[in-house]
C-alpha positions in Angstrom: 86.6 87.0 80.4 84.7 84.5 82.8 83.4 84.3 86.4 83.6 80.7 88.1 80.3 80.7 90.0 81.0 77.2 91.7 80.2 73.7 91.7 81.6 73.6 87.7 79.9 76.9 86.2 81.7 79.3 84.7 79.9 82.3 82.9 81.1 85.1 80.7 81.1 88.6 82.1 79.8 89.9 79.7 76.1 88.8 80.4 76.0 90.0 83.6 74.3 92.9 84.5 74.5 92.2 88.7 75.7 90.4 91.2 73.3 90.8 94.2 73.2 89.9 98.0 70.5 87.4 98.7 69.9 88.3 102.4 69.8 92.0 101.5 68.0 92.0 98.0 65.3 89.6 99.2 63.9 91.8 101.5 62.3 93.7 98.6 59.1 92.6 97.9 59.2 93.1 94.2 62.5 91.2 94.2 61.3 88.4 95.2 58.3 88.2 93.3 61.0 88.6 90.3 63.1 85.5 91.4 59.8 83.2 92.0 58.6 84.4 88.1 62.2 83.6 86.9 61.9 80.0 89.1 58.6 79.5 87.7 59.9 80.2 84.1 62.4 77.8 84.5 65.1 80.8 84.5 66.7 80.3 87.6 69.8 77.8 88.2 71.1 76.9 91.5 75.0 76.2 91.1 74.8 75.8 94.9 75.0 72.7 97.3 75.2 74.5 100.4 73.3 77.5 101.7 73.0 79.9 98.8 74.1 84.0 99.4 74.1 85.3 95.9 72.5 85.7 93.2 74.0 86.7 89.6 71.8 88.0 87.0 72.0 87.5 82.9 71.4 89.2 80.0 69.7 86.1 78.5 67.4 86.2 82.0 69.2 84.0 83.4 69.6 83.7 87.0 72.0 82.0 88.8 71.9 80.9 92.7 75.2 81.0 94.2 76.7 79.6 97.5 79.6 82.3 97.0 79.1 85.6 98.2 79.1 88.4 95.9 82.3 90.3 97.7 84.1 86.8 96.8 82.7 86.8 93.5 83.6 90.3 92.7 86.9 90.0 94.0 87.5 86.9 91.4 86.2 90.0 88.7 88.7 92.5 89.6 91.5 90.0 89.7 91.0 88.9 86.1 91.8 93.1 85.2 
């Protein structure tokens, strides 16, 4: 199956391993020292035009910067069962 992260992407859910709060998660320090190595690694892409408030990570490391918030995008998950 496939998640519909905006602006055009689509992923399959089979690489994802979590969808995560940006307001919430980034108050960790070691999670955002991970999302500035994955930006730095060229590793992180923003699917978002508007104020970003989710972040899905990959399998393939692989982050993705979304403007839809993870209770929309895991309600587009359970749908799709």
């Amino acid at each position: 199956m496939y998640l519909h992260l905006g602006q055009q992407t689509v992923i399959t859910t089979k690489e994802i391993l979590g969808i995560f709060d940006l307001d919430t998660a980034t108050v960790s320090a070691k999670t955002r020292a991970f999302l500035k190595k994955a930006q730095q690694n060229g590793d992180v892409i923003n699917v978002s035009q508007e104020l970003p408030k989710s972040f899905i990570l990959c399998d393939s490391g692989k982050v993705y910067v979304s403007q839809l918030s993870p209770a929309t995008l895991l309600l587009r998950l359970e749908k799709q069962q």
